[in-house]
Residue, then its C-alpha position, 0 to 999 in steps of 0.5 A: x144367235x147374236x145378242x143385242x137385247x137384254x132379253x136375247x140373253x135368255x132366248x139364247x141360253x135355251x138353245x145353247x145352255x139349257x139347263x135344269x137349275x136356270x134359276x134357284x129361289x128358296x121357298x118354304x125351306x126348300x131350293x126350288x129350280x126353274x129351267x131354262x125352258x121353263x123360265x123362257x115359258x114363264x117369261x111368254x105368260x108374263x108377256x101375253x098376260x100384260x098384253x092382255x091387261x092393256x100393256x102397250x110398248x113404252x109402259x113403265x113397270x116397276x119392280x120392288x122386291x126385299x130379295x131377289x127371286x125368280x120371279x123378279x126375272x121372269x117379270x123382267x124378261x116378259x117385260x122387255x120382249x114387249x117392248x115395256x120398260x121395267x122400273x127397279x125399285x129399291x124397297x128401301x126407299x122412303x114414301x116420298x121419293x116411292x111417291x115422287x118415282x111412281x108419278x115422275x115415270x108414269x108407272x102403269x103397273x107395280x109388282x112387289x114381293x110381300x105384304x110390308x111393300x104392298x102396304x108402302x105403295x097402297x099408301x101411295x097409290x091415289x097420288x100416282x094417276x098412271x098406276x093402274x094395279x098392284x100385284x103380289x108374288x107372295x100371297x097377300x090378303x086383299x092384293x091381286x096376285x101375279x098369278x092372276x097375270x100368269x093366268x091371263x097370259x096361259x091364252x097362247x093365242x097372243x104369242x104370235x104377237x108377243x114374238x112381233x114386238x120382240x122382232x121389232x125391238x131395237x138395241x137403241x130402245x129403252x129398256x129400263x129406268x134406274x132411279x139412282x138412289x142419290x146421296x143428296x137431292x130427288x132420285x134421278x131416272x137413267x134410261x138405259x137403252x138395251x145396247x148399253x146394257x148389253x154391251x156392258x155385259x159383252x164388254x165385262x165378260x173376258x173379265x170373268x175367269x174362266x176356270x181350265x177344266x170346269x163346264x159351265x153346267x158346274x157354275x153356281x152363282x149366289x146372287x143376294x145384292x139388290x137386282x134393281x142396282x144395275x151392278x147387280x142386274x148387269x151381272x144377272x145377264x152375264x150369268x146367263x150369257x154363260x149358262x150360269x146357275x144363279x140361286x138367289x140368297x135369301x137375305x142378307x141376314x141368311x147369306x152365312x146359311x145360302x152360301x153352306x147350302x149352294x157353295x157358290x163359285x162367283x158372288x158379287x159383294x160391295x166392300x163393307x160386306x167383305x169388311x163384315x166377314x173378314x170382322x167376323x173371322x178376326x172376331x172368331x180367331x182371336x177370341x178362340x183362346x189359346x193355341x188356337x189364337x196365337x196360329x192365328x195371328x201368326x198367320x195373320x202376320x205370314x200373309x201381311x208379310x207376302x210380297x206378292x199375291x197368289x198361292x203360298x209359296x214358302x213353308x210358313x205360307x203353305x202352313x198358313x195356308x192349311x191351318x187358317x186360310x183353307x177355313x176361310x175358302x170353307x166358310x165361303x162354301x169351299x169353291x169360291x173362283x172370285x168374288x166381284x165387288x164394286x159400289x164402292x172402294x175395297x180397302x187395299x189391306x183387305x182386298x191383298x189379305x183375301x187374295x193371299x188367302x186363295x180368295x181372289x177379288x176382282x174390283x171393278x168400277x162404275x155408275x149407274x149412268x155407265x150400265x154400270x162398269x167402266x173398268x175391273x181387275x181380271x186374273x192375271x191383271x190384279x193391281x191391288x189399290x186400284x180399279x183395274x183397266x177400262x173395258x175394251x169398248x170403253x174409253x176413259x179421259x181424265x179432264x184437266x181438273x183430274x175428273x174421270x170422263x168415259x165415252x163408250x156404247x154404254x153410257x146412258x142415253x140420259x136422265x128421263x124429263x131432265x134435258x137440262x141435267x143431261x146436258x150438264x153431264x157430257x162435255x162438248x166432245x160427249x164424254x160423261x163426266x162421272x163426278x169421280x176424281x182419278x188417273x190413269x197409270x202407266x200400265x193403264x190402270x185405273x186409279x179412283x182418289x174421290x169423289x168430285x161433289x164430296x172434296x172441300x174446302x177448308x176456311x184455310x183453303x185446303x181442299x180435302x178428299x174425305x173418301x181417302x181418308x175415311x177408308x184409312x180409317x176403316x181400316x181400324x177395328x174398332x171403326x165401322x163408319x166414319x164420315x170426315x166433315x170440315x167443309x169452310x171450317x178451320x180443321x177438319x174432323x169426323x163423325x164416328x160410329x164404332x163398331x159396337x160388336x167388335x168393342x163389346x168384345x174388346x171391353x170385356x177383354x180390358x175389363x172395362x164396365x161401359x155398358x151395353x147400348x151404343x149410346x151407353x158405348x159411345x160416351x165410354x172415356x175408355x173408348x174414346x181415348x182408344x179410337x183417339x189412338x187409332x186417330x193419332x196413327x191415321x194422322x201420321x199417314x196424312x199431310x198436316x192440313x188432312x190430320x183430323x183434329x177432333x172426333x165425336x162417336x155417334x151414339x147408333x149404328x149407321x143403317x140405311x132405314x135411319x136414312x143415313x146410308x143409300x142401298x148400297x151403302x154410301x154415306x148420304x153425307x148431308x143426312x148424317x151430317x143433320x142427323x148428329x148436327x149436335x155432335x159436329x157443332x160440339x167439335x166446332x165449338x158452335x155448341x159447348 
């Protein structure tokens, strides 16, 4: 069966990988499976009881849930084979852009996962005039439930017309809008068509390793990233173009648990989830005592020494291997093939010390506007530093100025009542321009320096690119988010947040009496003078006009309800930039 629609992924795994555990959500405490025929009839109930309740082609859907469950899929597939246009939500989201989302797509009908999102959309709700009903998966007190909707559509009478409209939809028609959860300004609606969602499927899948030996019936999948981010989602129908077992994690806060209990084999991660593991495992080792610390920096430095990624070679690498490394694949379950992360840079240190810990990672690249991957690292064609080659479909040109464009079937059809916007986007030849800065190899890898919109300028005229820097300087232990600022000022400096776990243990190691909270932590002079250490080797990696030349350490942890980091983690540069407007106007001395 040929695909061409996002929803034909599922159609064609009933015939080709029916299974029994298509799909896996915890509830209760307990792994609930849903088959393939199962969720393909859940999908056909869905569809005829939107029917029902007056859901005509080109409707607007929106879906909200805290995590991923089998019930955000089935919703998805009963929408699209309708021709209806699903509208992901992060749950994160402030009222106003909830507001300003809900009206700018004229959403008809909502379906959110719990009673704190219910609350959020009720206060809403009079603003959107399209909105016609709110739905619950979980049981809420005073809100309709989905069941309701399932009930309506257990009438297969309306089949016969639900399979009409599937037949006459398009590769070209719409299938979702994406609002971009954007670092500055109002969201922004990508409409992506089903061609450019499953062409970038078709396009990424030679990228996923096939394992000699391994059937896909043995594949498990731990998805627990947002599926409303198309990377995410992306991945969820190449799951099922394999046959894939997708289990869906509970949270993030549950994830060490998920992944013991299913022992996945693919997870996709963004970088500063690897950074929090591998903080967790440096933490755990070093703080063991002993022996027991001492094999584990020793091993530490074996794998920095290793020349070359891939499987241990000599004797003290095979003895690495066994005492150190083989606990971290079994504290990823044991069976990991490859970890596939995107969103944003992978430290190259990180990215080399996971793959010669027999933890490969594949890093890709992409926009949402790209559906999403335009270029990843596949087995056999690692280049660690970068982000791999560009998709087979996709092409890639880097314009004068060094910014990466693409043009391929799965770039976006544009941004949703934004004519203007759009145009502003593609250049005269109808490449996107992805407002990332980048180049080409000569083995026709991709390299990304920065972003566009986030380079500049100091008073000097030195132009700055703050995301090489910062990655450098994450690299630090004791420096969990770093923002570098400067724009039209004499020098460039940078807002810190240091890892307040990480620093509590170091503390009580050195003995220093700084306090618990990290306002308390932050005014430290001990850590100050330390961090200021770890700035002074950051700066012998840069040119003279790069080197930070003051600092301040922000007294909170960076989180995304502080409104500071988007929901996949991006600095929201102007938001942390107000919210310690105090801190950058005392290194500029506009504020003593």
């Amino acid at each position: 069966m040929s695909v061409k629609r996002t929803f034909d992924f599922a159609h064609n795994a009933l015939t080709q990988y029916a299974r029994e555990d298509m799909f896996v959500t915890k509830y209760n405490g307990t792994w609930v499976k849903t088959s393939t025929a199962e969720f393909v009839s859940l999908g056909n109930k869905v569809s005829r009881g939107l029917l029902k309740l007056g859901v005509q082609p080109g409707d607007k859907i929106a879906l909200i849930t805290t995590a991923t469950r089998t019930e955000w899929a089935a919703m998805d597939l009963g929408i699209s084979q309708i021709g209806a246009i699903s509208v992901p939500v992060y749950p994160s989201i402030s009222p106003e852009d909830y507001d300003f989302i809900f009206s700018n797509a004229e959403v008809k009908y909502c379906f959110v996962s719990d009673a704190e999102l219910y609350r959020k959309i009720e206060k809403i709700k009079e603003n959107v005039k399209t909105l016609q009903g709110v739905f619950t998966f979980e049981e809420v007190k005073g809100a309709a439930n989905w069941q309701e909707v399932l009930d309506l559509g257990t009438d297969e009478k309306l089949q016969h017309e639900v399979e009409d409209l599937r037949s006459g939809i398009t590769s070209e028609d719409l299938a979702t809008l994406i609002y971009t959860s954007g670092t500055t300004g109002r969201p922004k609606g990508v409409m992506l068509t089903h061609q450019n969602i499953v062409s970038n499927v078709l396009g990424s899948n030679p990228r996923i390793p096939q394992v000699k030996g391994m059937d896909y019936s043995e594949i498990k999948i731990l998805s627990f990233l947002p599926i409303c981010h198309i990377f995410e989602r992306m991945l969820f129908y190449l799951y099922q173009h394999n046959g894939y077992a997708i289990y869906f994690a509970e949270s993030i806060e549950k994830m060490g648990e998920n992944i013991k209990e299913v022992k996945p084999h693919i997870m996709s991660v963004v970088p500063r989830l690897i950074e929090k593991v591998y903080d967790k495992i440096y933490n755990t080792g070093t703080s063991a005592g002993g022996l027991k610390s001492k094999i584990f920096l020793w091993a530490l430095g074996v794998n920095k020494a290793k020349m070359n990624i891939g499987k241990p070679s000599g004797l003290k690498e095979i003895i690495a291997d066994r005492l150190v490394f083989s606990k971290w694949r079994e504290g990823l379950g044991g069976n990991i093939i490859t970890l596939v992360s995107g969103s944003a840079a992978l430290s190259a240190r990180l990215n080399k010390m996971f793959q010669n810990a027999g933890i490969p990672i594949l890093e890709g690249y992409g926009l949402t506007e790209t559906s999403p991957v335009i270029s990843v690292n596949s087995f056999g064609k690692i280049k660690i530093g970068t982000v791999g080659h560009p998709l087979d479909n996709v092409e890639v040109k880097i314009q004068e100025d060094g910014e990466i464009s693409v043009k391929g079937p799965s770039v976006f059809k544009g941004y949703f009542k934004n004519d203007e916007m759009t145009a502003e986007v593609f250049t005269a030849d109808g490449y996107f321009k992805t407002g990332d800065i980048g180049h080409l190899d000569d083995e026709g890898y991709l390299h990304i320096t920065d972003r566009k919109k986030e380079m500049f300028k100091t008073s000097g005229g030195k132009y700055i690119a703050p995301q090489v820097i910062e990655n450098l300087a994450k690299a630090s232990k004791f420096i969990e988010q770093v923002m570098v600022v400067g724009d039209g000022e004499k020098m460039p400096c940078a807002l810190i947040q240091p890892d307040f776990i990480f620093v509590k243990n170091w503390a009580e190691r050195k003995n220093y009496s700084m306090g618990t909270t990290p306002e308390e932590i932050a005014k430290s002079p001990e850590l100050t003078e330390r961090i200021g250490k770890e700035i002074d080797y950051l700066n012998t990696k840069l040119g003279h006009w790069e080197q930070i030349k003051r600092f301040e350490l922000t007294p909170e942890v960076w989180t995304i309800e502080t409104g500071v980091l988007t929901p996949t983690l991006k600095l929201k540069r102007k938001a942390v930039k107000e919210r310690f407007l105090d801190l950058y106007e005392k290194m500029y001395g506009h504020k003593e």
